[in-house]
N, C-alpha and C positions, 0 to 999 in steps of 0.2 A: 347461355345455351349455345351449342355450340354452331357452327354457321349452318355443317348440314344438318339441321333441322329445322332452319327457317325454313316456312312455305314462302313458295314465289309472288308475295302477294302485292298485284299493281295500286300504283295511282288511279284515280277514276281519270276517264280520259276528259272528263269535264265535269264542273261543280254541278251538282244534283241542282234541278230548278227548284225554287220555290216553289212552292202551291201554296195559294191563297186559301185560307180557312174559310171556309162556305158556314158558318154554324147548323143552319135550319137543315141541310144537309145529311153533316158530321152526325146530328143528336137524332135524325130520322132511320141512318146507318146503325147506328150504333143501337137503337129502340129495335130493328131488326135482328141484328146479331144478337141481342139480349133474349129476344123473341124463341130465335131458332134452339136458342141453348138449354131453355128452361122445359120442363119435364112437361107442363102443363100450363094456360094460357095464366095472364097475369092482370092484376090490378092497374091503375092508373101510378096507386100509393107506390106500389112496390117495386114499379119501373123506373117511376123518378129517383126511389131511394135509392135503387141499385144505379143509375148513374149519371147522381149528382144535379139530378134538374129540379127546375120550379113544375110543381106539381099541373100548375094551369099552363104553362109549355108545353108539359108533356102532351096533354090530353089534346091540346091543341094539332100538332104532331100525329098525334093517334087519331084522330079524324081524317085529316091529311091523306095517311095511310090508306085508311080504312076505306075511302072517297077513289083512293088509286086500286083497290081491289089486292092491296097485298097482305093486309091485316086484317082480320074476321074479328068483331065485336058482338057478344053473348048478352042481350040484355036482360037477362034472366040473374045471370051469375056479375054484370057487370067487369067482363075479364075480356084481351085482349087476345088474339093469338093469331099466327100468322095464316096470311090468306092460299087461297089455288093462283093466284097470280103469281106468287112468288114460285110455284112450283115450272108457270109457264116462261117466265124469264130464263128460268134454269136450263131447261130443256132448249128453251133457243138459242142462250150458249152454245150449250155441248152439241148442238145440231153441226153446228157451226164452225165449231172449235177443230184447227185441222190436226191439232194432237189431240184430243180425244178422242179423235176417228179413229185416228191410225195408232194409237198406241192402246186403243182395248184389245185386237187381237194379239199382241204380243206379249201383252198380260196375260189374257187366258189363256195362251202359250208355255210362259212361266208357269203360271198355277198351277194347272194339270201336270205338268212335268215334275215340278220340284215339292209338288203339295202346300206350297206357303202360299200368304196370301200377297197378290205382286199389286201397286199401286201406281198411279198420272200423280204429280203434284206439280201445280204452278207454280215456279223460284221466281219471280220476278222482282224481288228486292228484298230488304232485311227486315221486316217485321213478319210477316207471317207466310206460311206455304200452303196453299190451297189443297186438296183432293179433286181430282179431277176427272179419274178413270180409277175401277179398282176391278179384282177379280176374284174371287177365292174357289178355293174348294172345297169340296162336301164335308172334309175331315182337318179344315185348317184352325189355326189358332182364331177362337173367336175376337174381335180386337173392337173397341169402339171408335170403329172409322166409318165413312160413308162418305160418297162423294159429298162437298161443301163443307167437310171437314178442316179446321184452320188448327194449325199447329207455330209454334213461334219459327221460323224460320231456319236459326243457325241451331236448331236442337236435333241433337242424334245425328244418322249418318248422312241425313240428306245437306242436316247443316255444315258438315263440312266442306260438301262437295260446293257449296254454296260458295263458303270461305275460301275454298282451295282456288278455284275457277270464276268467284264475281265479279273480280276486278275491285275488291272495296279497301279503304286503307284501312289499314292495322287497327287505329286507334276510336274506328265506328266498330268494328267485330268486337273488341276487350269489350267496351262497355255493355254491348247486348249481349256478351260471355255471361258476364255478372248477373243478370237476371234470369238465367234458364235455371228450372227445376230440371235437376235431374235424379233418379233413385240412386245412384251410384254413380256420384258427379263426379267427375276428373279434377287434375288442376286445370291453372289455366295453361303451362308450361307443357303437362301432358296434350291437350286439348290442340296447343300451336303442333305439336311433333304430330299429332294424327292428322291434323290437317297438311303437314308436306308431307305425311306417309301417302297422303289421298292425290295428293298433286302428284304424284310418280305414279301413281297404281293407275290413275283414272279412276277411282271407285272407293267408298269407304263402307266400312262395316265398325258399326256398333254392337258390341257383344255384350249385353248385361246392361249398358250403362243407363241410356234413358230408362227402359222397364227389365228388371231382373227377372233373367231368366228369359230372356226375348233378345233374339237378334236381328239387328236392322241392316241390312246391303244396299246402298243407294249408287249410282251412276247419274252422272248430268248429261242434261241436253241441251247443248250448245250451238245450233241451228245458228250460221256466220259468228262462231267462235263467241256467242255470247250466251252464261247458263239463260236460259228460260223457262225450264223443266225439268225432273227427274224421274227416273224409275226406280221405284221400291221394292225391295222384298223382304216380309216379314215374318219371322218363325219360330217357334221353338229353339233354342239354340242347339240345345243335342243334336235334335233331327237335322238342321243347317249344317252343322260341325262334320255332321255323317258324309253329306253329300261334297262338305270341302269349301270352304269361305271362302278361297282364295279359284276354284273352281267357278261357284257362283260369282264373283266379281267379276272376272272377266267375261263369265255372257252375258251378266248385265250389261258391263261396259259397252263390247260390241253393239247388243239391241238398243242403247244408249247412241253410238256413233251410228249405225245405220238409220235410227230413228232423225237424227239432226241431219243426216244429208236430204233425208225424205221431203224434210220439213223446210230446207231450202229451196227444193227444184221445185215445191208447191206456192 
């Protein structure tokens, strides 16, 4: 490849700490995430099988939960499903949270303006990117997103900005390359030149590739030059195309760069 299309991508300025595995923890998280995902509340059986536990752990686990008010248990139907606690944790977050404050009305900014639907996500490392703020309009792409939405992190245009701007070495990006679905996956040769296309731009756009027929515009937000966050926009590609990719990217970037000085002087 030829040099200009390496991305500028650093050293970490220091090895990633350990974390010690907590199990009772890890398998309580994970019985949540399992929770939030499934269409309707669940068995004992069908939690453990989905992931990997001893049946009497689990339920033990599910007690637990259940005792902390975050998991609702139906003895009628014998099923498990998540509680109103977990909705109050949520909310005290984002009370909290000084980019969710400050980056809803700039979403609803976007939206209205450009008709797409404009999104908060948490970057804060390489497995997944949270939902954290979102906006839409009356007439936008409907999408299956919702704040506490987890998505894999380096996938689409937020992933690159992730890539371009993390700080993370070459050879942790290849290997989490290799597991994104994508509907119209690039290589990975392509995927490195988008991502220094994104290092110069400040901004990457996905056209097609995660969901065809859908374009993604993301910008990072680097609050003391470290990503922590990004702003989405997501739409119809015609309709995006209309208004100008390269249009939209730079006021994402901008609302991107003013967002990060906000979030330092706070």
């Amino acid at each position: 490849m030829p040099p200009a299309q390496q991305p500028p991508l650093r050293e970490p300025a220091a090895r990633e700490a350990v974390i010690r595995q907590v199990p009772a923890v890890a398998r309580a998280a994970a019985i949540l995430r399992l929770l939030s995902r499934s269409e309707g509340p669940l068995g004992v059986q069908p939690i453990a099988r989905a992931l990997g536990l001893v049946p009497s752990t689990c339920l033990h686990i599910l007690r637990a939960l259940v005792a902390e008010e975050l998991v609702a248990f139906d003895p009628a139907t014998k099923r498990y499903g998540l509680a109103s606690g977990v909705v109050a944790l949520a909310r005290g977050m984002l009370r909290h949270d000084a980019f969710s404050n400050l980056a809803q009305p700039v979403l609803d900014r976007l939206s209205t303006r450009h008709g797409a639907t404009a999104i908060g996500v948490e970057a804060t490392g390489l497995e997944h990117i949270v939902v954290v703020a979102i906006s839409r309009p009356g007439q936008a792409l409907r999408l299956q997103v919702d704040i506490g939405s987890r998505y894999p992190a380096l996938i689409s245009a937020t992933g690159r900005c992730i890539a371009a701007f993390g700080g993370h070495a070459w050879p942790a990006l290849e290997r989490r390359f290799a597991a994104l679905r994508w509907q119209n996956a690039p290589s990975l040769a392509e995927w490195r030149a988008d991502i220094a296309a994104t290092a110069r731009a400040g901004y990457a756009v996905d056209e097609g590739r995660y969901i065809a027929g859908v374009t993604v515009i993301a910008a990072p937000v680097m609050p003391r030059g470290r990503v922590s966050h990004a702003l989405v926009m997501v739409g119809v590609s015609e309709q995006l195309r209309r208004t100008g990719l390269a249009t939209l990217g730079e006021e994402l970037r901008a609302e991107a760069a003013a967002l990060s000085r906000r979030l330092e002087d706070g």
